[in-house]
Biopython code that builds the backbone (N, CA, C, O; Angstrom):
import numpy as np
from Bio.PDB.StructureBuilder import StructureBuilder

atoms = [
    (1, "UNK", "N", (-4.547, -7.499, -8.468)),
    (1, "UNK", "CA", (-3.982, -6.368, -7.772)),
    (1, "UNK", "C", (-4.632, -5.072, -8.250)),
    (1, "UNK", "O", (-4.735, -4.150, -7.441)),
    (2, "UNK", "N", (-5.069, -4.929, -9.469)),
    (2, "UNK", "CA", (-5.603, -3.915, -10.071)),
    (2, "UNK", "C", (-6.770, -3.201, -8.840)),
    (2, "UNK", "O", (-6.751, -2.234, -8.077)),
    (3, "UNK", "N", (-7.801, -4.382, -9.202)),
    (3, "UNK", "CA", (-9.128, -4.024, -8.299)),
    (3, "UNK", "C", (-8.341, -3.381, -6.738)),
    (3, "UNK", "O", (-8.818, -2.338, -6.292)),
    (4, "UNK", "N", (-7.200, -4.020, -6.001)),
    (4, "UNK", "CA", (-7.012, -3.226, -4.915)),
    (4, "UNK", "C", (-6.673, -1.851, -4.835)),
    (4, "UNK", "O", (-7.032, -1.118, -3.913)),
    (5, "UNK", "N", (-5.790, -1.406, -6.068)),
    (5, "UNK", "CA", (-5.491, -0.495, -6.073)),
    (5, "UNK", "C", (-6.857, 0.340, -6.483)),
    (5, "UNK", "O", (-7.325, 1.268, -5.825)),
    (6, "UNK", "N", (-7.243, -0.039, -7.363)),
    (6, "UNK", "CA", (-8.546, 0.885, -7.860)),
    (6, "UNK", "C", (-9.625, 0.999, -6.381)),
    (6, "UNK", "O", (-10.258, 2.022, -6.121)),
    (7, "UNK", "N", (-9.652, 0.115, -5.781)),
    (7, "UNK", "CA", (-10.221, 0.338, -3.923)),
    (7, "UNK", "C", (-9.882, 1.949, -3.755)),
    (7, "UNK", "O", (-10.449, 3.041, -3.811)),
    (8, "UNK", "N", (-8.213, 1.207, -3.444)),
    (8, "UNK", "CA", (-7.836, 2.918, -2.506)),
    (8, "UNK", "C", (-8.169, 3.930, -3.259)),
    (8, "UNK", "O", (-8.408, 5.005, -2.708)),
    (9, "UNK", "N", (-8.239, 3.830, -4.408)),
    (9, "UNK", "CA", (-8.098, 5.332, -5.512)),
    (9, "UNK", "C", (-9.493, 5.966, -5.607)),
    (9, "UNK", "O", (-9.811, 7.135, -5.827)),
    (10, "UNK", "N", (-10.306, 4.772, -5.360)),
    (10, "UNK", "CA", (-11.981, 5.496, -5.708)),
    (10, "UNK", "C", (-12.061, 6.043, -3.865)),
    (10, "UNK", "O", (-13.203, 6.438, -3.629)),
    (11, "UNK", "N", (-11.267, 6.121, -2.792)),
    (11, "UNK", "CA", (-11.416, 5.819, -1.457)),
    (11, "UNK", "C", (-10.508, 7.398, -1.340)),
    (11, "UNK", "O", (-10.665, 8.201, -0.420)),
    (12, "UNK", "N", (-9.634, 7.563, -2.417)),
    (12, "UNK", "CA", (-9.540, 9.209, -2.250)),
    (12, "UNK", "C", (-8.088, 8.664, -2.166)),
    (12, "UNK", "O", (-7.406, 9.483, -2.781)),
    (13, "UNK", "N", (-7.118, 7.452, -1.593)),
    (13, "UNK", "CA", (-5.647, 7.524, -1.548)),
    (13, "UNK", "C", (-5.111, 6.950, -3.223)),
    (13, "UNK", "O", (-5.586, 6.510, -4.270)),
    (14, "UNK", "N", (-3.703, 7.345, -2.544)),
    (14, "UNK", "CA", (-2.543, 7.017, -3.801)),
    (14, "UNK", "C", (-1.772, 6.137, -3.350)),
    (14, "UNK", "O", (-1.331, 6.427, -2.238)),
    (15, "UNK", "N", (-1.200, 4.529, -4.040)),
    (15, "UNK", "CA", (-0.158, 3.844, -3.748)),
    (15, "UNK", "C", (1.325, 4.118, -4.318)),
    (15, "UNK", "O", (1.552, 4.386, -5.498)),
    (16, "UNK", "N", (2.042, 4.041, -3.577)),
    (16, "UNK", "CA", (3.502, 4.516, -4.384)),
    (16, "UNK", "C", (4.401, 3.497, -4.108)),
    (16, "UNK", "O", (4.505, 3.131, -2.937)),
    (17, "UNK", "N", (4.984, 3.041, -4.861)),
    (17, "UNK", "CA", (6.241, 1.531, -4.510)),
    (17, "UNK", "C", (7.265, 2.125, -4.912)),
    (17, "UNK", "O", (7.252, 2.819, -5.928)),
    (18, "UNK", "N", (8.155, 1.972, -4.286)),
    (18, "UNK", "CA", (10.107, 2.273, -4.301)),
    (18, "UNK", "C", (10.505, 1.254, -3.613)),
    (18, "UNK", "O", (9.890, 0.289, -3.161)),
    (19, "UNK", "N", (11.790, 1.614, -3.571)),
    (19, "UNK", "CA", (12.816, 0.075, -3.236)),
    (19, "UNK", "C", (13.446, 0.840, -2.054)),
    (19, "UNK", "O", (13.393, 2.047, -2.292)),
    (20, "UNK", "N", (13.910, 0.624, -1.098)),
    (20, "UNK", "CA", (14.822, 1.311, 0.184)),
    (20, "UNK", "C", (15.371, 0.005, 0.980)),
    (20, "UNK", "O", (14.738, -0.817, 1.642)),
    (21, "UNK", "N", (16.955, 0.101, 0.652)),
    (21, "UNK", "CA", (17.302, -0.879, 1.646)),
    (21, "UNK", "C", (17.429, -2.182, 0.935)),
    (21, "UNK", "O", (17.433, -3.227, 1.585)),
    (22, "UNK", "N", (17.548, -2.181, -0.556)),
    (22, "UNK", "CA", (17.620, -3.714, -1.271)),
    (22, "UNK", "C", (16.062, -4.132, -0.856)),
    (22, "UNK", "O", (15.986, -5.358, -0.782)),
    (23, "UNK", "N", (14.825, -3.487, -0.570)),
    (23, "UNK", "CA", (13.514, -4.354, -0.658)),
    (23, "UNK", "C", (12.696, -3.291, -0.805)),
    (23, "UNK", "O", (12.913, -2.113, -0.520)),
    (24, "UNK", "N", (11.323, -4.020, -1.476)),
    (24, "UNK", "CA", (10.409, -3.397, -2.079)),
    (24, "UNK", "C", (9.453, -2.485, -0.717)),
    (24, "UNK", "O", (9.107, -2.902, 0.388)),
    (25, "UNK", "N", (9.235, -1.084, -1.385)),
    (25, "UNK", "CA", (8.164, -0.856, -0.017)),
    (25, "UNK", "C", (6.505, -0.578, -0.247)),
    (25, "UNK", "O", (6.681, -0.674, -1.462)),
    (26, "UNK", "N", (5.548, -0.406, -0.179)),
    (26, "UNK", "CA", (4.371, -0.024, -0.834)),
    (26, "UNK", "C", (3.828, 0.969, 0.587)),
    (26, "UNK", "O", (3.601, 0.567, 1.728)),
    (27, "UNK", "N", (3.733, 2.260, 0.083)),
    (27, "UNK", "CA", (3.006, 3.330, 0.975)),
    (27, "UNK", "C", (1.630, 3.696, 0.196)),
    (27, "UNK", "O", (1.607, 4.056, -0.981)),
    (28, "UNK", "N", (0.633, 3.571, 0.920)),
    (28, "UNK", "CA", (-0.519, 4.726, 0.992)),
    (28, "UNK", "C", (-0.842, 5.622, 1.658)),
    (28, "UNK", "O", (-1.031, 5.641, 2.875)),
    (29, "UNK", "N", (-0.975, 6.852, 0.521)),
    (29, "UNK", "CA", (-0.849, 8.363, 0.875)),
    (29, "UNK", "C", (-2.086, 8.477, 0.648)),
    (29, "UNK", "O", (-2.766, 7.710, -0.033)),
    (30, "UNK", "N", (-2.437, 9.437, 1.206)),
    (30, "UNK", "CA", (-3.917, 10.736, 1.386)),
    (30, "UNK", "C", (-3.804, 11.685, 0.012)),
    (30, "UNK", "O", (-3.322, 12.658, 0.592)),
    (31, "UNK", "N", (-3.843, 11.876, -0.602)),
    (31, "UNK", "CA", (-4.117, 13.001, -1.325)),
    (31, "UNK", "C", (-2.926, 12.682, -2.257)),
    (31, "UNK", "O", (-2.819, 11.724, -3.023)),
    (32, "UNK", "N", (-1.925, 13.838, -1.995)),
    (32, "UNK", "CA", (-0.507, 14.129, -2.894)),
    (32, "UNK", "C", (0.159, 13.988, -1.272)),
    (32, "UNK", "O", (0.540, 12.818, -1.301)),
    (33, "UNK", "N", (0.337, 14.254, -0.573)),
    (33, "UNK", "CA", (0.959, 14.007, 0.951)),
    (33, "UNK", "C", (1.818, 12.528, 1.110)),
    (33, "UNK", "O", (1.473, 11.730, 1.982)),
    (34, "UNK", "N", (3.155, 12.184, 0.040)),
    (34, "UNK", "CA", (4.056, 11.108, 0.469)),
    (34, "UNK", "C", (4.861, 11.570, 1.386)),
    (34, "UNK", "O", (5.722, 10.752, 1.710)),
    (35, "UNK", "N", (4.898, 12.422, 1.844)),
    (35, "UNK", "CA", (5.854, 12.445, 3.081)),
    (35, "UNK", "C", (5.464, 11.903, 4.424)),
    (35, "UNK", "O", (6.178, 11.613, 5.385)),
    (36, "UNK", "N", (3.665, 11.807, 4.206)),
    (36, "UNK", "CA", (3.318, 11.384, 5.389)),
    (36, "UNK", "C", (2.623, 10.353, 4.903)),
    (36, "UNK", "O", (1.516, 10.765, 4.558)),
    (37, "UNK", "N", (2.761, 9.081, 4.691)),
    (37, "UNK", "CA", (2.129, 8.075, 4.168)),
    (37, "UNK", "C", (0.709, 7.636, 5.524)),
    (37, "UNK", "O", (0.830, 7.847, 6.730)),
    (38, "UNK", "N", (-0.388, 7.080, 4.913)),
    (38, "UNK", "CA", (-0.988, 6.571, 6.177)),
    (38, "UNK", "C", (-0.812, 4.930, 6.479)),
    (38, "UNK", "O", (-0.923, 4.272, 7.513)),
    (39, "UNK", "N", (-0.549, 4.641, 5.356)),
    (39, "UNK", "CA", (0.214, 2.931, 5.795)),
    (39, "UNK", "C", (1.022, 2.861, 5.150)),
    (39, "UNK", "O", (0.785, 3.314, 4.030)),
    (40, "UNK", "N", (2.239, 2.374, 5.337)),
    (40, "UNK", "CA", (3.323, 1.746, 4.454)),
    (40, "UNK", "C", (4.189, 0.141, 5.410)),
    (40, "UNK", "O", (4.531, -0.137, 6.559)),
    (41, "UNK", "N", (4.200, -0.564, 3.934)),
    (41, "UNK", "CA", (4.789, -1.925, 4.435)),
    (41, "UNK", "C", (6.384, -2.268, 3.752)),
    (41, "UNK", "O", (6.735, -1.458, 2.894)),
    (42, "UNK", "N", (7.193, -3.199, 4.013)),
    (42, "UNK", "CA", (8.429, -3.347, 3.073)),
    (42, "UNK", "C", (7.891, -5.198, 2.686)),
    (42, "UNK", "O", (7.320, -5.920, 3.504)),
    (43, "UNK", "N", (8.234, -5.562, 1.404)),
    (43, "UNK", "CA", (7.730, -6.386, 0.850)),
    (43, "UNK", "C", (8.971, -7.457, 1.121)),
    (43, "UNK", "O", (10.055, -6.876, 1.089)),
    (44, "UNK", "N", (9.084, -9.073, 1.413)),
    (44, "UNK", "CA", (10.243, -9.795, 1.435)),
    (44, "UNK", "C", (10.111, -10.277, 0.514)),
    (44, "UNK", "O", (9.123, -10.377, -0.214)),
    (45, "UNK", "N", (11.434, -10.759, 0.407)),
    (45, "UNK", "CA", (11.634, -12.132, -0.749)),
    (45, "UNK", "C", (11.070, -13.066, -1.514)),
    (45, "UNK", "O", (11.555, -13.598, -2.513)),
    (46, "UNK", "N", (10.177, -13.224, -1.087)),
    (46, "UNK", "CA", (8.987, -14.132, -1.229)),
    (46, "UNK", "C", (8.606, -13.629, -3.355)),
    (46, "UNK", "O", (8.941, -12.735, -4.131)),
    (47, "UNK", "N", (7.792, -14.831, -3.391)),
    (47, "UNK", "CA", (6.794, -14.228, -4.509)),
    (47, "UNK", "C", (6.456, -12.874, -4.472)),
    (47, "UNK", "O", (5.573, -12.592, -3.662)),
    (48, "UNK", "N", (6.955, -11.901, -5.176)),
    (48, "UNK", "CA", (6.279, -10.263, -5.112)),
    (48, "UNK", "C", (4.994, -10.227, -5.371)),
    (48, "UNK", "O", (4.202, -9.955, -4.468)),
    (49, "UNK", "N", (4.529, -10.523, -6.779)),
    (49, "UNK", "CA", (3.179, -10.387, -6.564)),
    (49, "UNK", "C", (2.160, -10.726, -6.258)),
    (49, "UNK", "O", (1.107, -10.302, -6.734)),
    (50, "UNK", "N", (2.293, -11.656, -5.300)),
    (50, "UNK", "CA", (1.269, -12.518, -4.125)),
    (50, "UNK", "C", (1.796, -11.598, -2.807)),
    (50, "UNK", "O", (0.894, -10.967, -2.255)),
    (51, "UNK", "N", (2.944, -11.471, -2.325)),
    (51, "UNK", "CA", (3.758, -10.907, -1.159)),
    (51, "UNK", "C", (2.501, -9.099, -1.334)),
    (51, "UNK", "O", (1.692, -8.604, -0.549)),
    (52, "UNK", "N", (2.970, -8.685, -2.728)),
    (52, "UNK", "CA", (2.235, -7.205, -2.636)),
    (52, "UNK", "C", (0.412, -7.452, -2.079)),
    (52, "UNK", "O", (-0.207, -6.975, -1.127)),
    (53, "UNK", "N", (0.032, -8.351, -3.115)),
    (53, "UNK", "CA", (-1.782, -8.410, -2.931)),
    (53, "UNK", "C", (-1.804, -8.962, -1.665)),
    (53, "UNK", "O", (-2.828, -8.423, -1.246)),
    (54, "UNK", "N", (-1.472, -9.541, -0.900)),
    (54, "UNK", "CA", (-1.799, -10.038, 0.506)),
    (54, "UNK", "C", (-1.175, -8.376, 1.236)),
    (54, "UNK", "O", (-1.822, -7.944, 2.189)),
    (55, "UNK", "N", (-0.233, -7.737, 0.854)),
    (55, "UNK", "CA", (0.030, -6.761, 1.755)),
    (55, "UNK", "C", (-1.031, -5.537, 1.913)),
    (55, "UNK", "O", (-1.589, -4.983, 2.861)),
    (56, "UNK", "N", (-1.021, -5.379, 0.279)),
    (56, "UNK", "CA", (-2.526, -4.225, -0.207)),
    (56, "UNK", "C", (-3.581, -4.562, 0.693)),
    (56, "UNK", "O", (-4.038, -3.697, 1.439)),
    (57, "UNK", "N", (-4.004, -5.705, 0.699)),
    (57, "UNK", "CA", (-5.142, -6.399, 1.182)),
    (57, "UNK", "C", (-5.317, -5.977, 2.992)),
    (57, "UNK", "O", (-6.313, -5.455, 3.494)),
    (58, "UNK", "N", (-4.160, -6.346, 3.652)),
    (58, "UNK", "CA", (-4.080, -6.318, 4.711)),
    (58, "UNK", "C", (-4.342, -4.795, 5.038)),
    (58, "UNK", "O", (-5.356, -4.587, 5.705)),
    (59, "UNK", "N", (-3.684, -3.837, 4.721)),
    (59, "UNK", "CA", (-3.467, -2.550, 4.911)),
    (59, "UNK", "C", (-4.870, -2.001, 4.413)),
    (59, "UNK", "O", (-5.365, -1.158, 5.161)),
    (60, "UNK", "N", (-5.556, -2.316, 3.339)),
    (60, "UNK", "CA", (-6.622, -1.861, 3.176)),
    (60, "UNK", "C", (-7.882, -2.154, 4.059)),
    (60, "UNK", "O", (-8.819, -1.391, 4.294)),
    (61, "UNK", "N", (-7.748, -3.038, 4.357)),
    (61, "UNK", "CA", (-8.762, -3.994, 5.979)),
    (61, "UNK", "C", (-8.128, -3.258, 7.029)),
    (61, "UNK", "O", (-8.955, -3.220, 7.941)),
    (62, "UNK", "N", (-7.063, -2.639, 7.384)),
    (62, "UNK", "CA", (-6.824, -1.940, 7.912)),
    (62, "UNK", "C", (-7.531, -0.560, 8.296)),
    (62, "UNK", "O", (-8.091, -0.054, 9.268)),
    (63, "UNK", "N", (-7.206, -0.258, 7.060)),
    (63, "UNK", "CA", (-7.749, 1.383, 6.973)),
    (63, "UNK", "C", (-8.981, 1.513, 7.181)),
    (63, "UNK", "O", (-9.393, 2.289, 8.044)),
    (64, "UNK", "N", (-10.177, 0.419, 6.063)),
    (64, "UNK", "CA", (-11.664, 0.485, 6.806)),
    (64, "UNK", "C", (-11.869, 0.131, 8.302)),
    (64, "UNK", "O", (-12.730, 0.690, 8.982)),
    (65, "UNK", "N", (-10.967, -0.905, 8.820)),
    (65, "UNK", "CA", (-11.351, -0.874, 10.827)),
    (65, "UNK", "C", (-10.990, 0.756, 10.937)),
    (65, "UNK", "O", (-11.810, 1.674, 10.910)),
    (66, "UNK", "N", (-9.675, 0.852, 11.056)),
    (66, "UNK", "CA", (-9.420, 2.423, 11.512)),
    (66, "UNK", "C", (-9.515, 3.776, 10.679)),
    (66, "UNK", "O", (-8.526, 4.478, 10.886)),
    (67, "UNK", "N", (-10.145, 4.163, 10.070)),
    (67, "UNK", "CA", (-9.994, 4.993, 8.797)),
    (67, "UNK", "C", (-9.157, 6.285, 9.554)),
    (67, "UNK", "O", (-9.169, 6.452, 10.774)),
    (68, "UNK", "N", (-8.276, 7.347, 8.381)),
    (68, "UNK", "CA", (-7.799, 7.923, 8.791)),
    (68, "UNK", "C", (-8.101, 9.347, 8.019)),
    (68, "UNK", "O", (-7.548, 10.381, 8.392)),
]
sb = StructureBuilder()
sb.init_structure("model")
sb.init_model(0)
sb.init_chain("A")
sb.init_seg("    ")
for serial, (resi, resn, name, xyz) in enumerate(atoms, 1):
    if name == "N":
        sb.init_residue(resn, " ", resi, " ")
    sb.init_atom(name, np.array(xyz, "f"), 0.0, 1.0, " ", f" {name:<3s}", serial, name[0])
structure = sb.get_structure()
């Protein structure tokens, strides 16, 4: 999970995880700008830290198709 996060961070974003709603959420922000996240997911039940790296993963394949 490290290397993903270190992705977004050399890529200029910030990841931030909080809980809302009894479940985990993971947003990536632009700069300092959490109010306006450019992706954010809510994490289930599942294994968390397989559930997070498949989510990072996804959202980051994301962002290089569409960059924002």
């Amino acid at each position: 999970m490290r290397d993903l996060i270190e992705k977004l961070l050399l890529k200029g974003y910030s990841v931030l995880f909080s809980m809302e709603g009894g479940f985990p959420v993971i947003r990536i922000i632009k700069g300092t700008d959490a109010e306006h996240p450019v992706k954010s997911c809510s994490i289930g039940s599942a294994d968390f830290r397989s559930s997070v790296e498949d989510s990072l993963q996804s959202m980051i394949l994301d962002l290089e198709r569409h960059p924002q």
